[in-house]
Each structure stands twice: as structure tokens, then as C-alpha cells.
C-alpha positions as CSV (number, residue, x, y, z in Angstrom):
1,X,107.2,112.0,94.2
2,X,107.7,114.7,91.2
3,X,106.3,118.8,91.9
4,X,103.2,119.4,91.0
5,X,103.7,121.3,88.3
6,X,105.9,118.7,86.8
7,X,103.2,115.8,86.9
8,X,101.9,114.9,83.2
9,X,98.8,112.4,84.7
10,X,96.0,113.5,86.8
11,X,95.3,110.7,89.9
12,X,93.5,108.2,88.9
13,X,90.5,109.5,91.5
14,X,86.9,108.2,91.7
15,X,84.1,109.9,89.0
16,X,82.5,111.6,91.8
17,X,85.6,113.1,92.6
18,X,87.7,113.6,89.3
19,X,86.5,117.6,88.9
20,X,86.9,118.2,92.4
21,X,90.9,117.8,92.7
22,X,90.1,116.4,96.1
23,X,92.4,113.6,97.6
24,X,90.5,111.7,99.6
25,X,92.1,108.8,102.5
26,X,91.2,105.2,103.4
27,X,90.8,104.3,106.6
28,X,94.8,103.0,106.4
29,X,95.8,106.3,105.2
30,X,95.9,105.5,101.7
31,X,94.8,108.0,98.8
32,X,91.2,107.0,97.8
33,X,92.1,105.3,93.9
34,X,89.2,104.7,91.4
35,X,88.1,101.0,90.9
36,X,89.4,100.6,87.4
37,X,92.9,101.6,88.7
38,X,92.7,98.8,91.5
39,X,91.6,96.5,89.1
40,X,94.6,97.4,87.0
41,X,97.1,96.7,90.3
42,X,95.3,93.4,90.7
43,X,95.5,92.4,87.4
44,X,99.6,93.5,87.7
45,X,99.7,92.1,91.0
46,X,97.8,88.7,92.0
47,X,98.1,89.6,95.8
48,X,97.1,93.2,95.6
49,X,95.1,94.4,98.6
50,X,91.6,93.6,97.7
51,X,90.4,96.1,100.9
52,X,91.0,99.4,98.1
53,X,89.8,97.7,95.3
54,X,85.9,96.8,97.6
55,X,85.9,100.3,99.0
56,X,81.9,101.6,98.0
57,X,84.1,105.1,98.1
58,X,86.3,103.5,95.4
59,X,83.1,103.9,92.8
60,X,80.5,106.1,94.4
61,X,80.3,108.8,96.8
62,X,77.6,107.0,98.9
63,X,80.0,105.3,101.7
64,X,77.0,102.8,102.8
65,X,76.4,101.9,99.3
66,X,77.8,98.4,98.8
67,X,76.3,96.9,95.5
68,X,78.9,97.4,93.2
69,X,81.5,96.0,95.8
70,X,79.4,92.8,96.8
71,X,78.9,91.9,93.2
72,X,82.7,92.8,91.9
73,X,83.6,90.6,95.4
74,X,81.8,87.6,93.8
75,X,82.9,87.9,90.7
76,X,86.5,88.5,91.5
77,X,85.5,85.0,94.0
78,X,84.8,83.1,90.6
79,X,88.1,83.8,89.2
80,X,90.0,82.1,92.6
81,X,90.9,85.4,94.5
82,X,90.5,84.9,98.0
83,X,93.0,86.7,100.0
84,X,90.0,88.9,101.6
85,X,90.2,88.7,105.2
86,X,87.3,86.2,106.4
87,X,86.5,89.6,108.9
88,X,85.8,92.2,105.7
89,X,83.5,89.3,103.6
90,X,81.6,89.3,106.5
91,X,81.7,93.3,106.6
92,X,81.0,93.5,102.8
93,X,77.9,90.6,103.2
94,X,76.4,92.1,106.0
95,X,76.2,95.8,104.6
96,X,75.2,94.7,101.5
97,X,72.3,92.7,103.0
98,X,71.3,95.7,105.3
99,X,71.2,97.7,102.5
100,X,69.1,95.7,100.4
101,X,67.2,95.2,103.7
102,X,66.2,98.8,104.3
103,X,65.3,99.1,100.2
104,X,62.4,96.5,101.1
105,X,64.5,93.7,99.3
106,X,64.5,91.4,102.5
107,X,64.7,88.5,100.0
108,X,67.6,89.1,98.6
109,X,69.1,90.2,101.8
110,X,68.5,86.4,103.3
111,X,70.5,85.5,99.7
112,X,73.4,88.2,100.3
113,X,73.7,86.4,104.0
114,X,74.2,82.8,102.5
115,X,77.3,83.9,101.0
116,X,78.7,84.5,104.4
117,X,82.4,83.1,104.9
118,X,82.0,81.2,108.0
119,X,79.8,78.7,107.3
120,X,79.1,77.7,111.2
């Protein structure tokens, strides 16, 4: 909450936006952080929102590109974070397999899907 002229630390924005001085919004209103500052949080704070930290936007400027985020989701599942909503795994799985899809990679679509939450 300083002036701008008084601020010592550039935000901690995404590469593809770092030059551009934009400040970019979630979908909850939130400035758009880069992924090593969410990882940061989550490494300060167990229960940090894991919603920033998945955000493609978060490390690319490709929205629809979900690679990074599907494989940082599994990873960060192997070290016992699970406080993502059952609803966004399924968002993250499913874009991640339509996007592997549409690449001709139907195979490892099918193995994107069997990591889906619900089970049933």
C-alpha cells in the first residue's frame, strides 16, 4: 500500500509479462502473481490457495495451455497437498487431456483422465 514512487520491488509478475508493467486479474479479482511467488506463499503457508498457484496464466501467456499446471498439480499431490477443490482437478484433468488431445496425443489424454478425482 506504499506510492509508487516509493516501492523498492517490482511485482513479482509472470515472464511473459515482467517488461510489460501490465497487472493482469484472476478470475477472483486477484493480481496475476508468477508461479515461483505462489510457490513461495505455499511453501510459507501450507493452506495457501492452490487456484493462483495452477493458473496456466501464472507461467505462460497461452490461457488454454495447461502442461506446466497438470504436472506441478501432481507433483505438489505427491507431497500430500490436497486442498484443491474436487471441481478444479477435474477442470485442470480435463483441459489438460483436451489439450493433449488436439496435439494428436490421444494416449496420453486417456492417462491425464485416469487421474480424475471422482473415481465413480
Amino acid at each position: 500500500n506504499t506510492a509508487e514512487c516509493e516501492k523498492y520491488v517490482c511485482c513479482p509478475l509472470p515472464p511473459h509479462l515482467e517488461d510489460s508493467g501490465c497487472v493482469i486479474e484472476d478470475n477472483a479479482g486477484r493480481p496475476l502473481r508468477d508461479v515461483c511467488f505462489h510457490l513461495l506463499k505455499l511453501y510459507s503457508d501450507r493452506h495457501y490457495d492452490l487456484d493462483q498457484l495452477l493458473d496456466p496464466r501464472s507461467v505462460t501467456s497461452d490461457p488454454l495451455d495447461y502442461h506446466l499446471s497438470w504436472h506441478l498439480w501432481e507433483v505438489l499431490r505427491a507431497l500430500n497437498y490436497t486442498h484443491l477443490f474436487r471441481q478444479s482437478q477435474g477442470v485442470l484433468n480435463a483441459r489438460y487431456a483436451a489439450q493433449l488431445q488436439s496435439a494428436g496425443l490421444w494416449e496420453w489424454a486417456v492417462f491425464t483422465l485416469l487421474h480424475k478425482p471422482d473415481t465413480q
